[in-house]
C-alpha positions as CSV (number, residue, x, y, z in Angstrom):
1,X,0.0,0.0,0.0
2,X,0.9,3.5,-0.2
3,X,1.7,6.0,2.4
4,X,-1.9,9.0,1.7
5,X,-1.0,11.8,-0.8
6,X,-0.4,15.0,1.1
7,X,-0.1,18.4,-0.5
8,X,3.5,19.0,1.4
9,X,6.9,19.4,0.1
10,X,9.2,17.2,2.0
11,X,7.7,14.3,5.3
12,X,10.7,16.3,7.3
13,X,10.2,20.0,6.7
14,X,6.2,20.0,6.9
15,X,6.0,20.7,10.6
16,X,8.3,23.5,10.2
17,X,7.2,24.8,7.1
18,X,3.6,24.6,8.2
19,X,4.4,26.9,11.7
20,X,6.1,29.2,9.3
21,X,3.4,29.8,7.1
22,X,0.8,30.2,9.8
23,X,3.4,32.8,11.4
24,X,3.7,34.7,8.1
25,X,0.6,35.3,7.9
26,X,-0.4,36.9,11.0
27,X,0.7,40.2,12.1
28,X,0.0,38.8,16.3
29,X,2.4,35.9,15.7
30,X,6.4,35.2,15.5
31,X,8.7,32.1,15.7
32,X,11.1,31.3,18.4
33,X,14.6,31.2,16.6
34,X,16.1,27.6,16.8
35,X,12.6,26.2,18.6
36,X,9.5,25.2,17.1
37,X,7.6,27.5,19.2
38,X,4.8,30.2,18.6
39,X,4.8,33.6,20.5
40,X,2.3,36.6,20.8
41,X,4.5,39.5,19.3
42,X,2.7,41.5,21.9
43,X,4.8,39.9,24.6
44,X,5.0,43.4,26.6
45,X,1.3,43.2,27.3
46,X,2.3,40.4,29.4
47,X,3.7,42.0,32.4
48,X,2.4,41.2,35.5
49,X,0.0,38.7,34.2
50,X,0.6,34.8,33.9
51,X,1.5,33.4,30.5
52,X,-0.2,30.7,29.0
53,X,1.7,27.7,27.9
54,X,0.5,24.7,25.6
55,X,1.2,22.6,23.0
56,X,1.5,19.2,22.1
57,X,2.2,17.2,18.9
58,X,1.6,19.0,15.6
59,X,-1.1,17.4,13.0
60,X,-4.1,18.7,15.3
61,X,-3.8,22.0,13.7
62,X,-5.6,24.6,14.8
63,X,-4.7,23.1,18.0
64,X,-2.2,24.9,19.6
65,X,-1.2,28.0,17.4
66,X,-4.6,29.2,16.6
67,X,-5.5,30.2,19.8
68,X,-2.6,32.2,20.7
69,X,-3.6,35.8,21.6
70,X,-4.5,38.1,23.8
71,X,-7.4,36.3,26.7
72,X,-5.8,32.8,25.1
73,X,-2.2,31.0,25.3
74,X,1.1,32.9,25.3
75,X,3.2,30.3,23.7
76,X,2.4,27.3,21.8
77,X,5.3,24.6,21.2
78,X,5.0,22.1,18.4
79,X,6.3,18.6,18.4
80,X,7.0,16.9,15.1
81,X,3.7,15.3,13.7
82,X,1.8,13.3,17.0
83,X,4.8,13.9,18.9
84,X,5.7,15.4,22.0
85,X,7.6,18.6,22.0
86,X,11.4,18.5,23.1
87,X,11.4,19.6,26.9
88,X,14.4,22.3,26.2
89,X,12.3,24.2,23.2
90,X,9.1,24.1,26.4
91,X,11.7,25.8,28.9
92,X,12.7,28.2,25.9
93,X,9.5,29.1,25.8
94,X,8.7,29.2,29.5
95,X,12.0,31.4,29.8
96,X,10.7,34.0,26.9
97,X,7.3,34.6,28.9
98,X,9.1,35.0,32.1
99,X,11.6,37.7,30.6
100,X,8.8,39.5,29.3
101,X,8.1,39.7,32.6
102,X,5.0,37.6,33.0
103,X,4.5,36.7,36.6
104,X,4.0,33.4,36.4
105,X,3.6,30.7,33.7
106,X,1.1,28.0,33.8
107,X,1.7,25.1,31.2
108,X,-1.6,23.2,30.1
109,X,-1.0,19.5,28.8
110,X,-2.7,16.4,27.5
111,X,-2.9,13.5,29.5
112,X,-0.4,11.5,27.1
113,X,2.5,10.3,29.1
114,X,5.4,12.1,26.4
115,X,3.8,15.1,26.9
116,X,3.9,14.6,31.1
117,X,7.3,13.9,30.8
118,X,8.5,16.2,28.1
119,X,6.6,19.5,30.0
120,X,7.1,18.4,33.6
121,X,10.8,18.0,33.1
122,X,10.5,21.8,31.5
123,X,8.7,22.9,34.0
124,X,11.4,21.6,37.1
125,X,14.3,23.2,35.0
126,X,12.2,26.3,34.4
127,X,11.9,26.5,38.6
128,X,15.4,26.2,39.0
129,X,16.0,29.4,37.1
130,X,13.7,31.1,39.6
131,X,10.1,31.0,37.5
132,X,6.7,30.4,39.2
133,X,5.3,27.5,37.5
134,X,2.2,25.5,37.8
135,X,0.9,22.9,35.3
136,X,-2.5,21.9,34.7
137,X,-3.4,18.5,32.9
138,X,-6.6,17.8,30.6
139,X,-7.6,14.3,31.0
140,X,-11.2,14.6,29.6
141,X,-11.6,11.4,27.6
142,X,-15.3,9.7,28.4
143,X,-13.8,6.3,26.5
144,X,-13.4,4.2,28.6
145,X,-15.3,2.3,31.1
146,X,-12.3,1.1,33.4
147,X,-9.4,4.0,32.4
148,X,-5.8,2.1,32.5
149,X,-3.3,3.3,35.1
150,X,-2.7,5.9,32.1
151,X,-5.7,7.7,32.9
152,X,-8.2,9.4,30.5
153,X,-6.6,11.2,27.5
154,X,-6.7,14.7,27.3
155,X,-9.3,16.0,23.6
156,X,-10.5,19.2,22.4
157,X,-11.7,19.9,26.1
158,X,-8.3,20.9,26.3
159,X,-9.3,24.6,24.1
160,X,-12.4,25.3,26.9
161,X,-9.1,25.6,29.4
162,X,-7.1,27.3,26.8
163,X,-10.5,29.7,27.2
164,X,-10.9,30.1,30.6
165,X,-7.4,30.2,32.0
166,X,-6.7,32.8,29.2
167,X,-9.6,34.7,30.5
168,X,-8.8,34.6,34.1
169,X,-5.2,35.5,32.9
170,X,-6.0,38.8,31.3
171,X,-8.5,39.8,34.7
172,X,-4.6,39.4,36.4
173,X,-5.7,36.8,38.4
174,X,-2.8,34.8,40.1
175,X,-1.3,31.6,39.2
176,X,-2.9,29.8,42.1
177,X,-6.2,31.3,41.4
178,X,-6.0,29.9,37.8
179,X,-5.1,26.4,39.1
180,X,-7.7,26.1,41.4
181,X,-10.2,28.0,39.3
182,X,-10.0,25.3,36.0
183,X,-8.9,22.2,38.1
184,X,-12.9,22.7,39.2
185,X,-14.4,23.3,36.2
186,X,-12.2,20.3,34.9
187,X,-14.2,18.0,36.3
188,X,-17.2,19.0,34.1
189,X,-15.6,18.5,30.9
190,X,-16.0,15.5,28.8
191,X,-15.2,14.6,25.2
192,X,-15.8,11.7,22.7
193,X,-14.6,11.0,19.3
194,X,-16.1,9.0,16.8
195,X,-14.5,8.2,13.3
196,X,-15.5,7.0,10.0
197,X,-11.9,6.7,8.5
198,X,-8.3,6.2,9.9
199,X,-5.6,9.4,9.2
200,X,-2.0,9.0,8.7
201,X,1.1,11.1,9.5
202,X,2.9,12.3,6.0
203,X,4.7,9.4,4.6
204,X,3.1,6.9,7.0
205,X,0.0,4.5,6.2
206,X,-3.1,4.7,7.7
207,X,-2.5,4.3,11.7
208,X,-5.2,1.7,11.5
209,X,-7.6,0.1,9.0
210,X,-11.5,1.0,9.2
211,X,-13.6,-1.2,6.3
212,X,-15.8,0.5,4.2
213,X,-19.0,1.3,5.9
214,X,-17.6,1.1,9.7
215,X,-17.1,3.6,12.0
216,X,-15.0,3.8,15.6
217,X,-16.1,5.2,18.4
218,X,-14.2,6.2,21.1
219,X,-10.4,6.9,19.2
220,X,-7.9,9.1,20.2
221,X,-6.6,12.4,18.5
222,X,-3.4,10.0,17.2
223,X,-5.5,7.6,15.7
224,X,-5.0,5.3,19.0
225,X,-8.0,2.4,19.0
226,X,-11.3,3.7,20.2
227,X,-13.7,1.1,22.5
228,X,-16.2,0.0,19.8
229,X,-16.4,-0.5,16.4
230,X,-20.2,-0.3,14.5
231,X,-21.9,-0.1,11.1
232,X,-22.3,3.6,10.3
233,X,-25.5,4.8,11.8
234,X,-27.5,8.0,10.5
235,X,-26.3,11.1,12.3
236,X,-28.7,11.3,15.3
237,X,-28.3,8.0,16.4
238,X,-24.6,8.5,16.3
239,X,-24.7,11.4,18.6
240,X,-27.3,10.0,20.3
241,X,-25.0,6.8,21.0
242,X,-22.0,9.3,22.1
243,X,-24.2,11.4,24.6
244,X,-25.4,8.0,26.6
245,X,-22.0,6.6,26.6
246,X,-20.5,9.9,27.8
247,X,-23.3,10.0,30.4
248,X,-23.3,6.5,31.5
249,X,-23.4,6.6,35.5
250,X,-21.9,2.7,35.3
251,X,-18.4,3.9,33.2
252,X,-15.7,5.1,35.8
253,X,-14.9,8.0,33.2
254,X,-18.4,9.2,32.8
255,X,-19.4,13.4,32.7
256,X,-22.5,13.6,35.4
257,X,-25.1,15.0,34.1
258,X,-28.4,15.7,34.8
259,X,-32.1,17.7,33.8
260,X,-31.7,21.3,34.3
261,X,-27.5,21.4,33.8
262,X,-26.4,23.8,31.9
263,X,-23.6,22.7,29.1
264,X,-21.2,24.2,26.3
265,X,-21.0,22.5,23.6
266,X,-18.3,22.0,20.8
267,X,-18.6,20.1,18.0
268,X,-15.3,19.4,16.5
269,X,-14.1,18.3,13.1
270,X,-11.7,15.6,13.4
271,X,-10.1,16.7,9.8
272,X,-12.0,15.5,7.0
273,X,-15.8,16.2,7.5
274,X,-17.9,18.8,5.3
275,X,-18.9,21.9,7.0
276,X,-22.5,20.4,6.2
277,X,-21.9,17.4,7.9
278,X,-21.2,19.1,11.0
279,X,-23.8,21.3,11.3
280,X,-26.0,18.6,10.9
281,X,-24.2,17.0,13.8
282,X,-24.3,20.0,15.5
283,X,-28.2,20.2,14.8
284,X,-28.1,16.4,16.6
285,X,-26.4,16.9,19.5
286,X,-28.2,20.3,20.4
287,X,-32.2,18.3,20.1
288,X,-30.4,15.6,21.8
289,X,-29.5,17.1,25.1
290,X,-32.6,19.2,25.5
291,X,-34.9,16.0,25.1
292,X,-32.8,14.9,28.3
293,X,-33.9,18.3,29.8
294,X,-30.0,19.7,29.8
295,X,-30.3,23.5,28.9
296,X,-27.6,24.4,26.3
297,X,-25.5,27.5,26.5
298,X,-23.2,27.7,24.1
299,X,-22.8,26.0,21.0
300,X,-19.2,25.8,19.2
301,X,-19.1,23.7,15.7
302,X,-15.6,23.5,13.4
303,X,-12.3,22.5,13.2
304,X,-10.8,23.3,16.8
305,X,-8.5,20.5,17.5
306,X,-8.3,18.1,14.8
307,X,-6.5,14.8,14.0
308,X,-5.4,15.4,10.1
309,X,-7.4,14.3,7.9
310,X,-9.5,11.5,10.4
311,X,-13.5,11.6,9.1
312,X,-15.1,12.4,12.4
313,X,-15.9,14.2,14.8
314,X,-15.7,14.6,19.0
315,X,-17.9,16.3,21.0
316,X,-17.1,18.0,24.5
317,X,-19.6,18.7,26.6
318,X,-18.6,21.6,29.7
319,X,-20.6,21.7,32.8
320,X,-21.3,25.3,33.0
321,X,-22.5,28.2,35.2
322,X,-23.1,32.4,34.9
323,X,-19.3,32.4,35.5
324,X,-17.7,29.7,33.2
325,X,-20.1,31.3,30.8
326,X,-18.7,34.9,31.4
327,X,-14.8,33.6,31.1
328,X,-16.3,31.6,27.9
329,X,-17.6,35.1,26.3
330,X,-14.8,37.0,27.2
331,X,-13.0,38.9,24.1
332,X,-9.9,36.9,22.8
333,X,-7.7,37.6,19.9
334,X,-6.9,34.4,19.2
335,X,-7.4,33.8,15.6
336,X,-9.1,30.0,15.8
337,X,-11.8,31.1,18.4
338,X,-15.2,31.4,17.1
339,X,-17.0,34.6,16.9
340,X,-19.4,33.1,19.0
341,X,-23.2,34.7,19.7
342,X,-23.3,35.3,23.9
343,X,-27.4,34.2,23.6
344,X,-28.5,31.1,25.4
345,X,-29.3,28.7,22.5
346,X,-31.7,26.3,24.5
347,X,-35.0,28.2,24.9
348,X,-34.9,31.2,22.3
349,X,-37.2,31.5,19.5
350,X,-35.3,30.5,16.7
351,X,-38.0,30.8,13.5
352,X,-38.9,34.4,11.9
353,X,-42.3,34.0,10.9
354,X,-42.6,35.2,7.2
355,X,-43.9,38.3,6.5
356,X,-47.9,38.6,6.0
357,X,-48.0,35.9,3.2
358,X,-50.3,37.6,0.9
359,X,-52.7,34.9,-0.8
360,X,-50.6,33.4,-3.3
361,X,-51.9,34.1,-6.4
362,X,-52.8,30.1,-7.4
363,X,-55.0,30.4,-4.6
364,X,-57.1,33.8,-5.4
365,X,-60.5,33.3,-6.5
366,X,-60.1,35.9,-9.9
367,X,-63.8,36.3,-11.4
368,X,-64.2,34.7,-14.9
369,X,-64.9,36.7,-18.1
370,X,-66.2,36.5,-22.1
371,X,-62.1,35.6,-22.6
372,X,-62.2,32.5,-20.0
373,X,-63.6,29.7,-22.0
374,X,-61.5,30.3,-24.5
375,X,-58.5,30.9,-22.3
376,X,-59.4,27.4,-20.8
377,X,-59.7,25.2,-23.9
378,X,-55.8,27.1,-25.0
379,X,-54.7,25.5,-21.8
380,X,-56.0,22.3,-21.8
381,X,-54.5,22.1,-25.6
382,X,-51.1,22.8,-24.5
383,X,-51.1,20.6,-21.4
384,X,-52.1,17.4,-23.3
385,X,-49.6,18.2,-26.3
386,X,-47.0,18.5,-23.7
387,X,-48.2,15.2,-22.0
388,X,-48.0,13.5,-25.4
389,X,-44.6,14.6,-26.2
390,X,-43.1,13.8,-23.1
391,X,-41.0,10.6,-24.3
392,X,-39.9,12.9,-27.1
393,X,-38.7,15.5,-25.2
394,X,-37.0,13.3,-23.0
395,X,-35.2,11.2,-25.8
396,X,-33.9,14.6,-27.1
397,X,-32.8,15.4,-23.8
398,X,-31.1,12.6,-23.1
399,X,-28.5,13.4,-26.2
400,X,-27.9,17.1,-25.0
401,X,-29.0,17.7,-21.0
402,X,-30.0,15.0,-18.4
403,X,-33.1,13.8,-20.2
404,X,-35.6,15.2,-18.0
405,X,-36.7,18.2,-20.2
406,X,-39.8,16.1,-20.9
407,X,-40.3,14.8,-17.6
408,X,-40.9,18.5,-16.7
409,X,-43.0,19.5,-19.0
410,X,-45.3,16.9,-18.4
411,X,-45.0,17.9,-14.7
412,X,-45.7,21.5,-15.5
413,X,-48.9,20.4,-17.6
414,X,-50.5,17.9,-14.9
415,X,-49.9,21.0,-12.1
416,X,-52.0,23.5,-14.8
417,X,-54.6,20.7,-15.2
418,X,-55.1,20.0,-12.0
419,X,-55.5,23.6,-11.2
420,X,-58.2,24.0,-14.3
421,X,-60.4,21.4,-12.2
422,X,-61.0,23.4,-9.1
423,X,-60.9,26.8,-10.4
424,X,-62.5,28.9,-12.6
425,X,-60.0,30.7,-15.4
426,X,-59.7,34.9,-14.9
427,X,-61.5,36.7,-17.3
428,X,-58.1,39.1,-16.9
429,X,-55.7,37.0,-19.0
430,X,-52.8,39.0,-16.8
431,X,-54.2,37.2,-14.1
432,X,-54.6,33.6,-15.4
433,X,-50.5,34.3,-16.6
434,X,-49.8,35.5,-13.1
435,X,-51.2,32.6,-11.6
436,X,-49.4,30.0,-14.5
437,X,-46.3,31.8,-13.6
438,X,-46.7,30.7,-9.7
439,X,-47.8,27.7,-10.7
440,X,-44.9,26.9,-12.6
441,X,-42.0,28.1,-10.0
442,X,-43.7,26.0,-7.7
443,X,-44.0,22.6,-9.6
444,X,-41.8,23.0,-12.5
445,X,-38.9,23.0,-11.2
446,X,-35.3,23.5,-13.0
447,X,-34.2,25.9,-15.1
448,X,-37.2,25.8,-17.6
449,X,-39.6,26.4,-14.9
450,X,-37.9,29.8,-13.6
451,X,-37.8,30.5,-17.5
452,X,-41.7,30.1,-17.9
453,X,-42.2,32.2,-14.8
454,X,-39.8,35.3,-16.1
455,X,-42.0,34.9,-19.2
456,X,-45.2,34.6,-18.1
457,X,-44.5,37.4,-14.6
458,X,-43.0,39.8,-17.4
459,X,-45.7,38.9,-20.2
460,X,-48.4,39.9,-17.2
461,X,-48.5,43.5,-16.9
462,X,-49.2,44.4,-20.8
463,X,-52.5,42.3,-20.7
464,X,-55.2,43.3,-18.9
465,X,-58.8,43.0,-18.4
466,X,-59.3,46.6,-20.4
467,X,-56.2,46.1,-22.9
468,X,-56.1,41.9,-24.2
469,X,-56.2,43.2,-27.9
470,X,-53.8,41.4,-30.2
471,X,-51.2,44.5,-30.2
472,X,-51.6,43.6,-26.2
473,X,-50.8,40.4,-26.5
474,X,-47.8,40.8,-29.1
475,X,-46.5,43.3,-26.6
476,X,-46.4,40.5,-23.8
477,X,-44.7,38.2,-25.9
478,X,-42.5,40.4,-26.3
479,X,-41.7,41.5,-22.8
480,X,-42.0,37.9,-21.3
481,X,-38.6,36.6,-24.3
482,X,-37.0,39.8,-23.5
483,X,-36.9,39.1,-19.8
484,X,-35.8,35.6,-20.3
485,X,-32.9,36.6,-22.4
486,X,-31.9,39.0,-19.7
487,X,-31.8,36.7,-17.1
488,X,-31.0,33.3,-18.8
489,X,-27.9,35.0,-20.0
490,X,-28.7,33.2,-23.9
491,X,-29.2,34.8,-27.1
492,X,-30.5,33.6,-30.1
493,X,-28.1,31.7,-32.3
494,X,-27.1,29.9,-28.8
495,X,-28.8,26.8,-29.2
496,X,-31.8,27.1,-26.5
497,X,-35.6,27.6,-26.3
498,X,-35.1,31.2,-27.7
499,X,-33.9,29.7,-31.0
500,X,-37.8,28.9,-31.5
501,X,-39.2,31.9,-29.2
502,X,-37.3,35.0,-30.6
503,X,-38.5,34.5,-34.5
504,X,-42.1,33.9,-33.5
505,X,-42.4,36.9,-30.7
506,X,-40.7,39.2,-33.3
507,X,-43.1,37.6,-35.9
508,X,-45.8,38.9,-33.4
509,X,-44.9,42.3,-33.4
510,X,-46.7,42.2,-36.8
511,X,-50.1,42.0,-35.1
512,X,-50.2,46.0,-33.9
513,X,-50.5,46.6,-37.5
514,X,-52.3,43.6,-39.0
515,X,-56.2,44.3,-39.4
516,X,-58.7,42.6,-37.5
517,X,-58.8,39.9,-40.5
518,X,-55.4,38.9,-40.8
519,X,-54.5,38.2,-36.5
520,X,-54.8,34.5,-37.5
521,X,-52.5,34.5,-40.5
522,X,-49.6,36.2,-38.4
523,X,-50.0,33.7,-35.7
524,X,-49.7,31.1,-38.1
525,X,-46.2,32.6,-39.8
526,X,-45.4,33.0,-36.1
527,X,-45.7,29.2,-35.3
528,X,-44.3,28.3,-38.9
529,X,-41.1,30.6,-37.5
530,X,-40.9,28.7,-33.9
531,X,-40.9,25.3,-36.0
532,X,-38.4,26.2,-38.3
533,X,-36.1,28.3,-35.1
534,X,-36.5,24.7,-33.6
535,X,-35.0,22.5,-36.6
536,X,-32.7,24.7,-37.2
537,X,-30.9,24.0,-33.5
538,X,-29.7,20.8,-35.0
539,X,-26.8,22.6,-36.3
540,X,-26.2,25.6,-33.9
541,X,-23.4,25.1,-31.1
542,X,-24.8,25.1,-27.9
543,X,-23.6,28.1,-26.3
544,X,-25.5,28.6,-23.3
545,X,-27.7,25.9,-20.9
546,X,-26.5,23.0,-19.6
547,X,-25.6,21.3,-23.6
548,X,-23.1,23.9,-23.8
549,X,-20.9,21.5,-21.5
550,X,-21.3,18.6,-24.1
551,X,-18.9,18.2,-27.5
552,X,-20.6,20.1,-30.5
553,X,-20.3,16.8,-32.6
554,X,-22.2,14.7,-30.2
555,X,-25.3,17.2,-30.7
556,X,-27.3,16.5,-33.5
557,X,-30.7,16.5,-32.8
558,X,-32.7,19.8,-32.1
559,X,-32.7,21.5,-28.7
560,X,-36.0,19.4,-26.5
561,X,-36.4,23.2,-25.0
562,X,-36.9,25.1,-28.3
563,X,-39.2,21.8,-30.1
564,X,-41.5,22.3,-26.4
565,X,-42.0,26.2,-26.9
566,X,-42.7,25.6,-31.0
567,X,-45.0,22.8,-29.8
568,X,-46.6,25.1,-27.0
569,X,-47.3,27.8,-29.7
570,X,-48.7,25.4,-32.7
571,X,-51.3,24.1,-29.9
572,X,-52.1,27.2,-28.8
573,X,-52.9,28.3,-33.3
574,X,-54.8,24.6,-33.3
575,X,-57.1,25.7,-30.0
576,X,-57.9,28.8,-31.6
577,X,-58.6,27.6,-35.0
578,X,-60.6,25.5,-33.7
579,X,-63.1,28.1,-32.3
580,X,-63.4,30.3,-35.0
């Protein structure tokens, strides 16, 4: 097998390169010369006040240089990719903040036994040269039932302390204070992961296989082996499965919780999710705690501390009250904090009513006129031509779009006829197009139906109860093509339904001078025109519409959406013959 392709230059310069591009470009950052370790170039705002230390293996990016800033961390120090830093870059960093004359530094670290080691032999060197240090460790992990001698790893609960500390930090609060203040709310924080694929570190193979179609709950941010493995479940029941286990009084590593406890909530990205995926998670979770009666605060939902390019996702629940929540709301800097809202979510109204809806106008009862039987028998004739040309359509479609153009047609036709059953027709033909146009944008569908519906809402206005002569009419025609060329973007020429339109509406124009006799003979040269514009679409380029994305030679059949309008038009000619 092969190690994953990753967009990188070299396996041994990614860390470093990676920590240099994230400090070029941001003005709040710089590099530690000789170190891989990430400062605030403010460092003079830190005098008097404790600095914040993290860090941790790199490849959980933004985790631990995005949320350096002011009311976050200090420092961050990177280890090479899932590994622990080197203690002597952690004391060069420890040493910076103390120069700058921070009063104190507290060092916040995983529970992984490298990164105990690594940090706590910093921090006893660092109080040899005279520092106050204090060092807090995140071991928020709800995994396991039994936890090994180990203890529970430390997750993306790890960035609420990042939060909190950072905030009690800028109030100037002392080191002790800070200690005793998050080792509390510690206990309140839990975190599981579940994963749908395995990641690997650059020119590694995947730290562990997942089959197609199964997913891991309970994993580590290194890829380490979760408690359970499953079929993949839809998301509810996943996050409903990761709340009970979390919750579970019987597992040793279980977050109590109870009706009427107030949580945070982050919803992280392990990597490789869509943005869609996790708000739909996020949507999950949220319905899922408030059906167990827990009220939820705050709601965090993105990439916060991930495990490269791992599908899944953890969620961390924090126990929180009126003063977690004011350290959680407090301004930071930091670049990979959200800009959160400071609103409650559980129990605000979350829907806008729409404005008035005023009566739509398929629903309007219009009053029927001398024009509506024949209004009605033009309609019926063009919805049963479209309904017998449907396979056609389609067939032609299928050479030069996605072969539903007669599909929709058809649908558009069965929505008019079953309208024509329980209403009567206007005797305002600007009403009965108002009212196809509505009609259409509702049940049509596609492209075609928000055509019809710029044709027939332009078309509307020029005939009227008072004003339906023929120059009226050719005058709508008119206005109805020239508002779908303006908004379909197509010409004539560019292989589309405007091929057969354009000739026949221009053909139309004819009727403001044609005498009273002769309105049938230029709808009939208008039809003849649409037919013709339609045949001739065989050998036009498609330049416009969805065949314009297919080879020109493959296209030799006429356009389905200028054959529909030249049908539409002959059937509307045939009705009215038909009543002379």
């Amino acid at each position: 097998m092969e190690p994953k392709k990753k967009l990188i230059n070299s396996v041994d310069s990614c860390v470093d390169e990676a920590l240099c591009g994230l400090v070029r470009a941001s003005g709040s950052l710089s590099l530690l010369k000789g170190h891989r370790v990430l400062l605030r170039s403010d460092l003079d705002q830190l005098r008097g006040k404790v600095g914040l230390v993290s860090g941790g293996g790199s490849g959980h990016e933004p985790a631990h240089g995005g949320f350096i800033g002011a009311g976050m961390l200090s420092a961050a120090v990177a280890g090479g990719v899932f590994a622990s830093p080197p203690p002597a870059s952690i004391l060069a960093a420890i040493l910076c903040l103390h120069d700058a004359g921070a009063s104190g530094v507290l060092l916040i670290v995983k529970n992984y036994t490298g990164d105990r080691l690594n940090f706590g032999l910093a921090a006893e060197q660092a109080r040899n040269h005279g520092v106050a240090v204090d060092m807090v460790i995140v071991a928020e992990d709800c995994a396991f039932d039994r936890p090994s001698k180990a203890g529970r790893r430390g997750l993306c609960g790890t960035v609420f302390i990042h939060k909190l500390a950072g905030a009690l930090a800028e109030e100037g609060c002392s080191l002790d204070q800070i200690v005793s203040k998050v080792t509390e709310v510690l206990k309140g924080i839990g975190t599981l992961g579940v994963s749908l694929s395995p990641c690997s570190v650059p020119g590694c193979l995947p730290s562990f296989d997942l089959p197609p179609g199964d997913m891991e709950l309970g994993l580590g941010i290194h890829g380490e082996p979760g408690i359970k493995r499953s079929k993949v479940a839809s998301a509810d029941e996943v996050v409903k499965m990761m709340i009970d286990h979390m919750t579970n009084p019987d597992s040793q590593s279980h977050l109590p919780l109870k009706p009427g406890d107030s949580v945070v909530v982050c919803v992280n990205n392990l990597g490789a999710l869509s943005c869609l995926e996790i708000a739909v998670v996020t949507r999950a979770a949220i319905v899922c705690l408030e059906g167990g009666g827990v009220v939820v605060s705050r709601v965090m939902a993105g990439s916060f501390m991930t495990s490269l390019e791992m599908a899944g996702v953890s969620l961390t629940l924090m126990k929180a009250d009126q003063e977690t929540l004011r350290l959680f709301d407090a301004e930071t800097s930091a670049p990979s904090w959200p800009n959160l809202s400071r609103t409650c979510v559980s129990g605000r109204s979350y829907l806008t009513e729409p404005q008035t809806a005023s009566t739509r106008p398929q629903d309007a009862t219009h009053s029927e006129g001398p024009l509506s039987p024949v209004l009605r028998s033009v309609l019926l004739r063009v919805c049963s031509t479209l309904l017998q040309q449907q396979d056609e359509l389609n067939a032609l479609d299928r050479a030069a779009g996605d072969g539903d153009c007669g599909n929709t047609h058809a649908q558009a036709a069965k929505a008019v006829q079953d309208w024509l059953k329980d209403h009567g027709v206007p005797g305002c033909p600007g009403q009965l197009l108002s009212v196809l146009a509505a009609l259409l944008q509702e049940k049509m569908g596609g492209s075609s139906g928000a055509l019809y519906s710029l044709f027939l809402t332009a078309a509307a206005g020029h005939v009227t109860e008072g004003r339906s002569n023929a120059a009226a009419w050719a005058a709508a025609v008119h206005a109805g093509t020239q508002a779908m060329r303006r908004y379909g973007g197509a010409e004539p020429g560019d292989r589309t339904m405007l091929d057969a339109l354009c000739p026949a509406a221009e053909e139309l124009m004819k009727l403001t001078a044609a005498p009273p006799g002769g309105h049938m003979d230029v709808l009939q040269a208008a039809v003849q025109k649409a037919s013709s514009g339609a045949e001739s679409t065989r050998d036009l380029t498609a330049r416009a519409g969805r065949a314009s994305y297919i080879a020109a030679e493959r296209l030799t059949l006429p356009d389905p959406g200028a054959v529909a309008v030249a049908a539409i038009l002959r059937a509307v000619l045939e009705s009215l013959q038909g009543q002379e």
